[in-house]
N, C-alpha and C positions, 0 to 999 in steps of 0.2 A: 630439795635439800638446802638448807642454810647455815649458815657459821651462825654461832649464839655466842661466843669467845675463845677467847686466845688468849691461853697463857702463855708468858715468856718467861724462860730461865737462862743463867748466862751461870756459868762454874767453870772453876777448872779442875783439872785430870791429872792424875801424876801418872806417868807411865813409863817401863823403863828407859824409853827410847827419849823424852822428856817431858818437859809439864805443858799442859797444852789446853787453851779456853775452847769451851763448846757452849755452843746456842740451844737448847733446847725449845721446842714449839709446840704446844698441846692443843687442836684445835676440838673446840666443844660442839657437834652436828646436832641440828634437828632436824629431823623428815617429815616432810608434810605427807598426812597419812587422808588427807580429805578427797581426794583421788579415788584412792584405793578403795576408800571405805563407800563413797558413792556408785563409783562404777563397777565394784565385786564383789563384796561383803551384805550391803542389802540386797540387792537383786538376787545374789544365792539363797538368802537368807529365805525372800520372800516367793522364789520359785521351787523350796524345798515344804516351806507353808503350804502353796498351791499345793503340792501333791500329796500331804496329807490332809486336805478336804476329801477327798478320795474314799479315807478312812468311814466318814459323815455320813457316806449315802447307803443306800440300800444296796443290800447284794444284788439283785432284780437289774437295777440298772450299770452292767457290768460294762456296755458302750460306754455310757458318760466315764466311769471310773478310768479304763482307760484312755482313753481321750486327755483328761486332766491331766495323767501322771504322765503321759507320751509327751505332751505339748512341754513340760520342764526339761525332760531328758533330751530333749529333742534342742530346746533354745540354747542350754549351759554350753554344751561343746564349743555354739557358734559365738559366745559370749566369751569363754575362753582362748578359743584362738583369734578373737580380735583384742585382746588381754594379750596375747604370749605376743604379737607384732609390739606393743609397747612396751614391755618389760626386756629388760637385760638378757642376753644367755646367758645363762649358766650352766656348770656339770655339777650341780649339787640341787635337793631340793627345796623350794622352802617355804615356808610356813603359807603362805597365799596355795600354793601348787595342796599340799596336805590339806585346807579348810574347804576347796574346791574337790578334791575327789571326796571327803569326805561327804560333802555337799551332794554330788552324783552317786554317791551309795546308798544315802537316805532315800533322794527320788526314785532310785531301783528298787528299793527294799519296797517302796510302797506300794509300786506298782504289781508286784507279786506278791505283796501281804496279801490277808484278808481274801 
């Protein structure tokens, strides 16, 4: 996270008690999202892909199919909880937590499609 600007406002307040100057401070954040997007978002991405290869083969070879779609379901967990050690807690959820379980319903879904 970085500052990108800083507004300053300086006014004053009538209030009844008297007139009184306040400083206001608006700071402007950017989050660097390069992180995130290397270490969560493609690897979901492309462990979600792997398990629909699965789709691709022959019913006949029901070994390989599972195999494929086990071997995703199996890494994300471990890929998520060395994710939640780096990330903040919180009691709310958010958007990373939602594209990640979204991401382990598809691998599940595949697995039992078809």
């Amino acid at each position: 996270v970085g500052i990108t600007k800083i507004y300053i406002k300086i006014s004053a307040a009538e209030f009844i008690s008297g007139n009184y100057s306040r400083l206001r401070l608006d700071f402007e954040l950017k989050r660097n999202t390069g992180h995130l997007l290397t270490e969560v978002y493609i690897p979901c991405t492309m462990l979600v892909i792997l398990s629909w290869i699965s789709f691709w083969l022959h019913r006949r070879a029901a070994n390989v199919r599972l195999v494929i779609c086990a071997l995703p379901l199996l890494l994300m967990p471990i890929g998520l909880q060395l994710l939640s050690i780096q990330l903040p807690k919180t009691a709310y959820i958010k958007a990373i937590d939602i594209y990640t379980g979204v991401s382990m319903t598809f691998v599940f879904l595949a697995m039992v499609g078809k």
